[in-house]
SEPAVO-401450 format. One line per field, with one value per residue (C-alpha): residue number from 1; residue in three letters; y, x, z. Coordinates in steps of 0.05 Angstrom, whole numbers. Each point is the difference from the previous one (the first is absolute). Last residue first. Example, Ala and Ser with C-alpha at 12.3 -4.5 7.8 and 13.67 -1.06 7.14 Angstrom:
resi = 2,1
resn = SER,ALA
py = -21,-69
px = 273,-27
pz = 143,13
END
This chain:
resi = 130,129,128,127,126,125,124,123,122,121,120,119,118,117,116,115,114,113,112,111,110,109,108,107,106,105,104,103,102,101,100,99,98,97,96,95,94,93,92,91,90,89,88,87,86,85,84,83,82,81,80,79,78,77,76,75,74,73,72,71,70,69,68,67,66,65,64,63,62,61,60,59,58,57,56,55,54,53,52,51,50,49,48,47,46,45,44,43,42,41,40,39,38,37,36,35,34,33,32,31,30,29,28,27,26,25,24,23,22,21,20,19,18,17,16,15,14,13,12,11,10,9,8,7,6,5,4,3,2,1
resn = UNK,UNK,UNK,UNK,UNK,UNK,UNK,UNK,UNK,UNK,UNK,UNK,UNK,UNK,UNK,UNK,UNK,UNK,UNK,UNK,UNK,UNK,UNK,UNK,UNK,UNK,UNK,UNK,UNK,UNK,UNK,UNK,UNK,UNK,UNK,UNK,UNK,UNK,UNK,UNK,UNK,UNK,UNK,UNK,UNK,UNK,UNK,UNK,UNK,UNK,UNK,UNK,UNK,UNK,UNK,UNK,UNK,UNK,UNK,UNK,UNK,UNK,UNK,UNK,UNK,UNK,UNK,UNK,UNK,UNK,UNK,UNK,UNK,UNK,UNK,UNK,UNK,UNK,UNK,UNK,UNK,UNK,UNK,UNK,UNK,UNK,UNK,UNK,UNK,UNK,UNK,UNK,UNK,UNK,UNK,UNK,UNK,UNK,UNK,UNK,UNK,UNK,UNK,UNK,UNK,UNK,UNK,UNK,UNK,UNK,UNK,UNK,UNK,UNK,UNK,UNK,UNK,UNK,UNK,UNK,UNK,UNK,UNK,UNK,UNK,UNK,UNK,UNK,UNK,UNK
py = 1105,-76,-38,8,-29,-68,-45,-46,-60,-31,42,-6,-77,-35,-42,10,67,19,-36,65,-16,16,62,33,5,64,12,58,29,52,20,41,30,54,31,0,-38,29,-47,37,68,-34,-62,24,49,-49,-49,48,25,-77,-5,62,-18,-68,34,40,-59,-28,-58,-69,-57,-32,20,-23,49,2,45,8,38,36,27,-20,64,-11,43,-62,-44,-61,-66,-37,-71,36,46,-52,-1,14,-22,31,-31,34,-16,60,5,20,77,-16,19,70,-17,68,7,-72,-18,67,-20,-65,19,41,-42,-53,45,33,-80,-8,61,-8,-73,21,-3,-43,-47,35,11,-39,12,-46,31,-47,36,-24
px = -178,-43,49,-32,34,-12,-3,-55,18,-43,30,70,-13,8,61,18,-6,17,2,-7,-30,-71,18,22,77,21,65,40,66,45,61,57,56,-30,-25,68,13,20,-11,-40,-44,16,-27,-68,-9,-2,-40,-52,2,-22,-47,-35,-6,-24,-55,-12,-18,-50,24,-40,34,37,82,60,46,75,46,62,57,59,56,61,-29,-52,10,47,-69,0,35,-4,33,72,-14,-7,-76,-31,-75,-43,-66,-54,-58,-34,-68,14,-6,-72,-10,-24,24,41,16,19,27,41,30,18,36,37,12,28,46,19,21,40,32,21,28,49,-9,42,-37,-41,-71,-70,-52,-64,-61,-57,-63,-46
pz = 350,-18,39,63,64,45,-53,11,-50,-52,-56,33,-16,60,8,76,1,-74,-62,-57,-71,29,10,-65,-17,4,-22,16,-41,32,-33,43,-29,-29,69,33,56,61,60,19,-25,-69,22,25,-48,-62,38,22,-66,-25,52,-14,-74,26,46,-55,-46,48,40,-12,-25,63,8,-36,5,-36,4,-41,21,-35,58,-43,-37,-68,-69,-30,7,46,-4,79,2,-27,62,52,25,54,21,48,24,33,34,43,34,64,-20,-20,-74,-22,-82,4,68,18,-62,1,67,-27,-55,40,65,-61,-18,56,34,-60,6,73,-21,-50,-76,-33,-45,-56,21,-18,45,18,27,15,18,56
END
C-alpha cells in the first residue's frame, strides 16, 4: 500500500493530471507487482512562487513521492523509477529531467493499517519482498 504524493506547479488541466497519476501508478503496479486496486495517491499543486526549482527544469517539473513498506529489492526500485520516467513521457509528456522521484520506506511496524494494526502484524495480501 504505497503512498504516492506529487508535487506540480498549478495549471495543468484535468486530462494530465489524471496521466499522471495512471503513470505512476502503472509503474507501481508493474514494477513493485502490487494489486491494481491497491492505489493511494495524493496530488498537490502549487503556485509557481510556492514551487523554486532549478533554471534546467520546464513548468512541467514534478516531484514524486512513495512511501511504501521496507522490502523491494533495488531493481525493483530501478524498475520503478524507469517505469516512472516512461510512463509520463509516453503521456502526458513530461520530460525525463523534470521529474525527481524520491521513496521512503519506512519499516513495517511504523505503518497503522486496517484498523490500527501494525503493517508488521497485518496480512497483506501481496509480496513485498520482489
Amino acid at each position: 500500500m504505497p503512498l504516492v504524493k506529487i508535487t506540480i506547479r498549478k495549471g495543468k488541466s484535468t486530462e494530465y493530471k489524471k496521466a499522471l497519476l495512471g503513470g505512476v501508478h502503472k509503474a507501481l503496479v508493474q514494477s513493485f507487482k502490487l494489486p491494481e486496486h491497491d492505489r493511494f495517491q495524493m496530488l498537490y499543486e502549487l503556485e509557481n512562487d510556492c514551487f523554486e526549482a532549478p533554471l534546467s527544469k520546464t513548468d512541467n517539473v514534478t516531484v514524486i513521492e512513495v512511501e511504501a513498506f521496507k522490502g523491494r529489492s533495488n531493481e525493483a526500485k530501478k524498475q520503478l523509477y524507469k517505469a516512472i520516467v516512461d510512463n509520463l513521457a509516453d503521456n502526458p509528456g513530461i520530460k525525463g529531467d523534470d521529474i525527481t522521484i524520491v521513496l521512503h520506506e519506512p519499516s513495517l511496524e511504523n505503518w497503522g493499517i486496517r484498523g490500527g494494526k501494525p503493517a508488521s502484524e497485518a496480512e497483506l495480501g501481496f509480496k513485498i519482498d520482489v
